[in-house]
C-alpha positions as CSV (number, residue, x, y, z in Angstrom):
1,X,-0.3,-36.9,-29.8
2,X,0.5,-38.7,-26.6
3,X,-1.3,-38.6,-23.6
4,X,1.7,-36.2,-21.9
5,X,0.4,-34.1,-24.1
6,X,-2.4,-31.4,-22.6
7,X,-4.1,-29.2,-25.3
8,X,-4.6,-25.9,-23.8
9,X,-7.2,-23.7,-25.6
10,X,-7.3,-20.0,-25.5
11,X,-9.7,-17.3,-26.2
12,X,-9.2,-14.2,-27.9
13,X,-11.5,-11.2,-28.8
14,X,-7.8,-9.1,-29.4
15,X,-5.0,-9.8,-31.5
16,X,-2.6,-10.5,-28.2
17,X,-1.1,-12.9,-26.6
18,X,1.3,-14.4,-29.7
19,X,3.9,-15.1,-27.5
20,X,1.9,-16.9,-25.0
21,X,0.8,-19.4,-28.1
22,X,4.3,-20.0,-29.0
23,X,5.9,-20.6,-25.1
24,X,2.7,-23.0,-24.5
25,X,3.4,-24.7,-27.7
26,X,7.0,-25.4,-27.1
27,X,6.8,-26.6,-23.5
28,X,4.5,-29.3,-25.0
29,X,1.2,-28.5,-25.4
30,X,-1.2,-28.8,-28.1
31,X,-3.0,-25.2,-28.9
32,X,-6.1,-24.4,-30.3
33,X,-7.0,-21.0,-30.4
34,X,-10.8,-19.2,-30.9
35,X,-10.8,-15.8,-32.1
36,X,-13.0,-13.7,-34.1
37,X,-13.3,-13.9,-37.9
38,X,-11.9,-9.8,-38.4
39,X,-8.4,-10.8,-36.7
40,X,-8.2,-14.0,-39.3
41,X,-5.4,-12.1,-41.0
42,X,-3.3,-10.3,-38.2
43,X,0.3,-12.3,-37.7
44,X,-0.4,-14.7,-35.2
45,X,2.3,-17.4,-34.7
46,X,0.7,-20.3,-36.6
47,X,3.2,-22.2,-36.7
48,X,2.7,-23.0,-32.9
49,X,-1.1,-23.2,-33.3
50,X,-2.9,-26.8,-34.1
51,X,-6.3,-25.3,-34.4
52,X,-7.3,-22.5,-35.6
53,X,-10.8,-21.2,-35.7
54,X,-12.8,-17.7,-36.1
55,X,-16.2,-17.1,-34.9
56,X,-18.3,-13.9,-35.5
57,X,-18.0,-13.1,-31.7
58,X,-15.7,-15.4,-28.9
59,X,-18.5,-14.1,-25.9
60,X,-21.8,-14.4,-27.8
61,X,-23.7,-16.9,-25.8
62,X,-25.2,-19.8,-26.2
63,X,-22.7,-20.1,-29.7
64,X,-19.7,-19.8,-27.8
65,X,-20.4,-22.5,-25.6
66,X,-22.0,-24.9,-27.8
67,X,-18.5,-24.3,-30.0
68,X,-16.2,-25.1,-27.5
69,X,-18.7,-28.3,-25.9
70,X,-18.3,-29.5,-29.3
71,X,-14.7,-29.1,-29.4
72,X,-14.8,-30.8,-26.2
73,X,-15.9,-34.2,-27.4
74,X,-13.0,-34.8,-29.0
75,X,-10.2,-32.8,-27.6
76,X,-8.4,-33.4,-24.3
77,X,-8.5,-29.8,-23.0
78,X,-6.9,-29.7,-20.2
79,X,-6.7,-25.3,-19.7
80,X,-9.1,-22.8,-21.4
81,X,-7.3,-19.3,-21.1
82,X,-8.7,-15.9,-21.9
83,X,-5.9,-13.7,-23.4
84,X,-7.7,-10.4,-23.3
85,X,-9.2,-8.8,-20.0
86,X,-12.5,-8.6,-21.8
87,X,-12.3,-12.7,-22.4
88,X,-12.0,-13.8,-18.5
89,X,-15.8,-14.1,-18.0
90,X,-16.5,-16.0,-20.9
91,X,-13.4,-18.0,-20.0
92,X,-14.6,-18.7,-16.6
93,X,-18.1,-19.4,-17.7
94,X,-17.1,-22.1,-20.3
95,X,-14.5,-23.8,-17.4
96,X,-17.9,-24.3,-15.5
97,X,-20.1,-25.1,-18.0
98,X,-17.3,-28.0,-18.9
99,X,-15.9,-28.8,-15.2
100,X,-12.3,-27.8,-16.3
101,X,-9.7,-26.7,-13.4
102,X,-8.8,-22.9,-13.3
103,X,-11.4,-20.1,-12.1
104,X,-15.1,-20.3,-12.3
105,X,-17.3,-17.4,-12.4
106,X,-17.5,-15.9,-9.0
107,X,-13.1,-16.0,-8.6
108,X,-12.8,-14.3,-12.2
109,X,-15.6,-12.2,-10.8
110,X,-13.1,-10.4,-8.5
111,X,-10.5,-9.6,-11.8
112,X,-12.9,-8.4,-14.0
113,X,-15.8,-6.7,-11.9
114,X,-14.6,-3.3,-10.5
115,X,-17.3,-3.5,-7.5
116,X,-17.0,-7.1,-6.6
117,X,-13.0,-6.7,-6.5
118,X,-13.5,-3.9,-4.6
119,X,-15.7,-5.4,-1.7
120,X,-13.7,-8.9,-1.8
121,X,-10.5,-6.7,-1.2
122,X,-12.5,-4.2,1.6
123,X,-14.0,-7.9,3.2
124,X,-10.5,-9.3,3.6
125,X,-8.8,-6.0,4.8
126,X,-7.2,-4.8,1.6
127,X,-7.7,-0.5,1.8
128,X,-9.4,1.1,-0.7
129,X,-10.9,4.2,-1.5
130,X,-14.7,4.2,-0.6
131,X,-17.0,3.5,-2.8
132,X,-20.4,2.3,-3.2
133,X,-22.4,0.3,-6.2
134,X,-25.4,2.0,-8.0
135,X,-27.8,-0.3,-7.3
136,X,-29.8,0.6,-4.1
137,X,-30.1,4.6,-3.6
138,X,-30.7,5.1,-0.2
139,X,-27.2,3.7,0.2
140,X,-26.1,5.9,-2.8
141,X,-27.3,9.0,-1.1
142,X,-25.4,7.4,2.3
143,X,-21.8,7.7,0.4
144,X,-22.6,10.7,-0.8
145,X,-23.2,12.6,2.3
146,X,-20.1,11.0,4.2
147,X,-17.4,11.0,1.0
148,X,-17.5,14.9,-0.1
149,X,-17.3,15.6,-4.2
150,X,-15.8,15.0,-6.6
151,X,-16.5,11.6,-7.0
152,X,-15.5,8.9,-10.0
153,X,-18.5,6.8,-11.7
154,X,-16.7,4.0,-13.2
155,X,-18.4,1.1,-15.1
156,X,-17.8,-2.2,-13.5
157,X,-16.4,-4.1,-16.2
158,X,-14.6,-2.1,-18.8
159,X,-10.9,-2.2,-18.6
160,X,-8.4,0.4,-17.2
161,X,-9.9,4.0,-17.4
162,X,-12.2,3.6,-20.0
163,X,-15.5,5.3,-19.5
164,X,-14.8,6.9,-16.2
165,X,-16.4,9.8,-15.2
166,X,-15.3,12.7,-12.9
167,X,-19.0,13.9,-11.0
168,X,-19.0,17.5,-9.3
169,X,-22.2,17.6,-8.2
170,X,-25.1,15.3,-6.7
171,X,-27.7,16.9,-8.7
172,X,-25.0,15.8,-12.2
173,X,-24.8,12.1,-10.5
174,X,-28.6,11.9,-10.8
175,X,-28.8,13.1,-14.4
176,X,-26.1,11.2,-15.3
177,X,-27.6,7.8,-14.2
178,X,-31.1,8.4,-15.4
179,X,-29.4,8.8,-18.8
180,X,-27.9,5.5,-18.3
181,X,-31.2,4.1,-17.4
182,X,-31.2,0.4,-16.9
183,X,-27.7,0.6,-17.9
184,X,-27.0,1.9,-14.3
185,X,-26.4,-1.0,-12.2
186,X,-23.3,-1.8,-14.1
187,X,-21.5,1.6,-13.2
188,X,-19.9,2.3,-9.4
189,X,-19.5,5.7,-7.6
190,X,-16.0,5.8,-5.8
191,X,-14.3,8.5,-3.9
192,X,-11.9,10.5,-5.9
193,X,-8.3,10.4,-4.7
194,X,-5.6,12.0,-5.9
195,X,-1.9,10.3,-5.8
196,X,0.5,9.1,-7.9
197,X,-0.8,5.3,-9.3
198,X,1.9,2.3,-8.9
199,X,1.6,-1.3,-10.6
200,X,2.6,-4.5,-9.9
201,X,2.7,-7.4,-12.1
202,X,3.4,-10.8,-11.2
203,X,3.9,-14.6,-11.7
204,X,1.0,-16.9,-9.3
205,X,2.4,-20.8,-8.9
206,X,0.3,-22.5,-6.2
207,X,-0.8,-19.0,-4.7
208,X,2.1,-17.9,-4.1
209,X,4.2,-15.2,-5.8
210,X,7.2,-16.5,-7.6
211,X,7.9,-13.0,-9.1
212,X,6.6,-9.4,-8.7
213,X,8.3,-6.2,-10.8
214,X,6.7,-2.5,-9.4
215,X,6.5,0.5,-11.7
216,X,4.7,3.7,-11.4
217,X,3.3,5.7,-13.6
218,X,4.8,9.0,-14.8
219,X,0.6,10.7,-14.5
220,X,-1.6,8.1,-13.5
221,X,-3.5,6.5,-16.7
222,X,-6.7,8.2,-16.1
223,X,-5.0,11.8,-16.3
224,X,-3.6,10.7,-20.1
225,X,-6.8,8.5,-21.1
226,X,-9.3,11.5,-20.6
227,X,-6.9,14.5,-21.4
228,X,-4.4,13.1,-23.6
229,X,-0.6,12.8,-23.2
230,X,2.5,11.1,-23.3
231,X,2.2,7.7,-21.3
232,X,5.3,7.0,-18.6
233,X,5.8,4.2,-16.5
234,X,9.1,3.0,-14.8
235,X,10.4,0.3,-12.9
236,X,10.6,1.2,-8.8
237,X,13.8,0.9,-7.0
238,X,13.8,-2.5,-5.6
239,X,15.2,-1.9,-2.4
240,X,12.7,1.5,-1.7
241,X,10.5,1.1,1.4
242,X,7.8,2.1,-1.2
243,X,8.7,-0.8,-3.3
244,X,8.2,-3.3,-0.3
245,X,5.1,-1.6,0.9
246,X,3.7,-2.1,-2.1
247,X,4.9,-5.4,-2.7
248,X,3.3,-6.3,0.6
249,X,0.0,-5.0,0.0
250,X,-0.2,-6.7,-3.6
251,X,0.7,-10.4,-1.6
252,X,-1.9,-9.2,0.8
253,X,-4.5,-8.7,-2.4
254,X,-3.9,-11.7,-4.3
255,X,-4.3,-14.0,-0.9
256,X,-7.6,-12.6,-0.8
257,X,-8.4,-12.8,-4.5
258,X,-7.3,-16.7,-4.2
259,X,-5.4,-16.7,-7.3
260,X,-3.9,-20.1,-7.7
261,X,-1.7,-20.2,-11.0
262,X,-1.2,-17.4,-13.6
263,X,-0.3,-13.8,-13.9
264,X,-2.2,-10.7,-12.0
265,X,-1.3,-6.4,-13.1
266,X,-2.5,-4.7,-9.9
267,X,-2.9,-0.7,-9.3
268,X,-2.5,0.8,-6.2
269,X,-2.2,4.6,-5.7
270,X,-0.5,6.9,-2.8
271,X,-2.9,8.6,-2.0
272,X,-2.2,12.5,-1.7
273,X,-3.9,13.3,1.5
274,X,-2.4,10.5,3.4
275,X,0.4,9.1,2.1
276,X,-0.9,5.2,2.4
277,X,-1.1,3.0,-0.5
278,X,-4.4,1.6,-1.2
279,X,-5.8,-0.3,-4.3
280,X,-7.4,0.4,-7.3
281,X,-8.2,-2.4,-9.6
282,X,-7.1,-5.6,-10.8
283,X,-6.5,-8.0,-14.0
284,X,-5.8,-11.4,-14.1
285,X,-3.6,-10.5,-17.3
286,X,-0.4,-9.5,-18.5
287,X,-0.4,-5.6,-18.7
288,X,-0.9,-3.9,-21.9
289,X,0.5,-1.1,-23.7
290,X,3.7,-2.2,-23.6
291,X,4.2,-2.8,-19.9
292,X,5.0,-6.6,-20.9
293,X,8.2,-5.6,-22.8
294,X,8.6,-2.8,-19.6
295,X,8.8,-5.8,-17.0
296,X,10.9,-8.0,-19.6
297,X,13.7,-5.4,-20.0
298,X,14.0,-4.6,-16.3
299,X,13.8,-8.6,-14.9
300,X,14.8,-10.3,-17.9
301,X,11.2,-11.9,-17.5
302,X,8.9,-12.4,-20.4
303,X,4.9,-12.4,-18.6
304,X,3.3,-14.3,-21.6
305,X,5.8,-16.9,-22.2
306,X,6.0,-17.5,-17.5
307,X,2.5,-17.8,-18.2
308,X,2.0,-20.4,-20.4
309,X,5.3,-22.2,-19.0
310,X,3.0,-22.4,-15.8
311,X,-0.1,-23.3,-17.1
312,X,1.5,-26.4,-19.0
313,X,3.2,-27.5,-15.6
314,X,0.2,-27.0,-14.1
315,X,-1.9,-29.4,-16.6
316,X,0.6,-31.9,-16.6
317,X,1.5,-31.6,-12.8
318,X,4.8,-30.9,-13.4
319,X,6.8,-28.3,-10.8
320,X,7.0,-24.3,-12.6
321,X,10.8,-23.2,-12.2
322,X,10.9,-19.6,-12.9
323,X,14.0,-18.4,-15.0
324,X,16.8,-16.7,-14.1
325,X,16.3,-13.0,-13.7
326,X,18.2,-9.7,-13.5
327,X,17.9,-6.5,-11.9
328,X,18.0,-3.6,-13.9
329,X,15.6,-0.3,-14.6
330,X,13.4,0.3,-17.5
331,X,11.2,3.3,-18.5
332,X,8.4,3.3,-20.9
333,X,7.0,6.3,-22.7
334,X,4.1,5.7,-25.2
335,X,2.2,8.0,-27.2
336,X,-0.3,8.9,-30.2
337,X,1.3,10.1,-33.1
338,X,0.2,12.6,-35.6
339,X,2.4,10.4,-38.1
340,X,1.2,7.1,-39.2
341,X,4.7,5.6,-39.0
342,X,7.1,8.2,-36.9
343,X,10.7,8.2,-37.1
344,X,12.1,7.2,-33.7
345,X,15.7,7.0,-35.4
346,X,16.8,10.3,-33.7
347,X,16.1,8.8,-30.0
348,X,19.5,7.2,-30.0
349,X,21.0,7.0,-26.6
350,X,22.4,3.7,-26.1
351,X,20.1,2.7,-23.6
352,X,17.3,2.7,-26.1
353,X,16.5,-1.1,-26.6
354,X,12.9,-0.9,-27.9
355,X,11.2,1.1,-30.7
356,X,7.5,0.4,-31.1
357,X,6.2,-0.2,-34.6
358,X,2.4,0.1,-34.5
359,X,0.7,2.6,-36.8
360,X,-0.3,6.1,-35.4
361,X,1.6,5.6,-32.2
362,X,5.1,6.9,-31.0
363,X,6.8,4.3,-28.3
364,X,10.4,3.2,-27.3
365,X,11.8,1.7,-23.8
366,X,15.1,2.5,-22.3
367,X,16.8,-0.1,-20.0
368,X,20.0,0.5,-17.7
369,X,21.3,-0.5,-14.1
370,X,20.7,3.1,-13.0
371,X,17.5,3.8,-12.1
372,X,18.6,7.4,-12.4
373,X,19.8,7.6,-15.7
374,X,16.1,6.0,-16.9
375,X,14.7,8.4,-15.3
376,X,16.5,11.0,-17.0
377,X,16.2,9.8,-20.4
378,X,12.4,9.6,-19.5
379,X,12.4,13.2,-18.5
380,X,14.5,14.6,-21.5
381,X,11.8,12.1,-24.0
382,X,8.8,12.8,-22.9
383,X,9.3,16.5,-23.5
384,X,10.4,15.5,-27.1
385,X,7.2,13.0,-27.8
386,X,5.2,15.9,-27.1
387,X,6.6,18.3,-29.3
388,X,7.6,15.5,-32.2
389,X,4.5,13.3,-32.4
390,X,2.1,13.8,-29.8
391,X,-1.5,13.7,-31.0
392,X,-4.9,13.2,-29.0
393,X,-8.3,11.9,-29.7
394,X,-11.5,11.5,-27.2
395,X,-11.7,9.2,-25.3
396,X,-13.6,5.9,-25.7
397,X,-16.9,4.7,-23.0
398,X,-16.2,1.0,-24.2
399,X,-14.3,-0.8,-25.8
400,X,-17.2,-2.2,-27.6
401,X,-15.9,1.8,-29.9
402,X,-13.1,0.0,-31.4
């Protein structure tokens, strides 16, 4: 291998990120990738992979690090990359630990950590709903008597809306945390709004924004995560003053996150009361459940493949040139399905240009230049995925339930 050529390493505790592996490996890189022995056998690209090697856990510490200092000694890593949400502390921890560019604790802090992305984006102007972090009670008690009920306890670091809880009542809030015990200084109280729940996802070169796409969600996540349903999300009309206030308020956020180089999914939700936009959470991540394919069929833009295309650059300081892109509409619908492999063969308007094929799950994507007609088909389908394949389980506290 010359010296041109970086080896980027990346972290995995999911089986994701496949295409990310194969864009890195043929922009030039060399790739190792650490993942955990029970994905051994799920189809990752290996032909694009140099190294691969399974470990019991990829965040159990101090093994993770003393793997990847010994990998160090002989490898010229020039990235280490967390593919999965629940991999960017351990990312960020091992870049410090080694002294390797990207972001060290505290910036990966403000991705992963619902309170401290909260108060970074409050410090630097960014609105968002109140909220307060369980850890000192007289300033509990404070939010509670100027934010009215109900009000959301969310853990800080779990991803999306898992383990959320809706609180009615003080009196529930303190029975709920001494259950948690010393468990509750990881968990957040948050005024509950209501609205309807818009993301962005985008491409970060140099901290600035190269490319954005905004969707919204047909219910917002939370609504389908805790009482089941059929998952929606669309792409926005580009030239909506919606759009472009949202847009605005997602450059405004990743200014003050000081994201230099990758990709960020953002939420921000409407709220009812007021009408403003204001933000919810953030990932430094390409966005899952099929949103990836969602933003790829609308811009022509594949996340994981911009994203290692600008990691490379960035390791060999080379200039990031995004592709060319188009500007079309896509709608997403996603569901739990009673059927371990359900026919989707009858869902055979011509703008269907996706059929998922994952076991126990019902999921296509339509594309078109009208941002009508996907919103139609997304009407008309949705009321068939409930009445074909819809199916519902509880939902999951952690992801640590898998």
């Amino acid at each position: 291998m010359s010296d041109e050529t970086p080896t980027i390493l990346c972290l995995a505790c999911y089986y994701k990120g496949g295409r990310f592996l194969s864009a890195a490996k043929q922009a030039g890189a060399k790739v190792i990738l650490v993942t955990t022995e029970k994905l051994a056998d799920e189809p990752w690209p290996f032909e694009s992979i140099d190294e691969f090697i399974t470990l019991p856990s990829v965040s159990k510490q101090p093994d993770i690090t003393n793997t990847i200092a010994y990998l160090y000694r002989t490898r010229n890593i020039k990235r280490l990359i967390a593919l999965d949400e629940y991999d960017t502390l351990t990312a960020a921890q091992l870049r410090e630990h080694l002294c390797l560019d990207g972001p060290k604790v505290t910036p990966a802090r403000r991705f992963r950590d619902k309170l401290t992305m909260r108060k970074k984006a409050r410090e630097s102007g960014v609105d968002v709903p109140d909220f307060v972090g369980i850890l000192n009670y007289d300033d509990v008690r404070a939010f509670m008597s100027r934010t009215p009920a109900p009000w959301m306890l969310k853990p800080r670091a779990e991803a999306s809306a898992m383990g959320i809880r809706k609180i009615e009542q003080e009196s529930v809030l303190w029975e709920t945390l001494d259950a948690l015990g010393d468990k509750q200084s990881h968990f957040l109280l948050e005024e509950f709004v209501s609205g309807s729940v818009h993301h962005v996802d985008s491409i970060i070169v140099g901290g600035k924004i190269l490319f954005a796409c905004t969707s919204v969600y047909r219910e917002p996540p939370l609504d389908i995560y805790a009482g089941g349903g059929v998952f929606c999300t669309q792409t926005m009309p580009r030239e909506d003053p919606a759009t472009i206030d949202i847009l605005g308020r997602n450059e405004q956020l990743i200014t003050a996150f000081e994201k230099k180089n990758g990709v960020v999914h953002a939420e921000f939700i409407k709220r009812s009361d007021t009408g403003k936009y204001v933000f919810l959470e953030a990932a430094a991540r390409v966005g899952g459940a099929g949103i990836d394919q969602l933003v790829e069929y609308s811009s022509g833009v594949n996340m994981w493949e911009e994203w290692a295309r600008v990691e490379v650059a960035a390791a060999l300081g080379r200039t990031y040139e995004l592709p060319a892109t188009k500007q079309e509409y896509a709608g997403l619908i996603v569901c739990l399905s009673r059927m371990e492999h359900p026919d989707l063969s009858s869902y055979s308007d011509e703008e269907v240009v996706f059929r998922m094929n994952k076991s126990f799950h019902a999921g296509l994507i339509v594309a078109s230049p009208s941002e009508e007609r996907v919103s139609g088909l997304l009407d008309k389908y949705g009321e068939r995925f409930a009445a074909d394949f819809l199916a519902t389980q509880p939902p999951l506290d952690s992801a640590a339930e898998f």
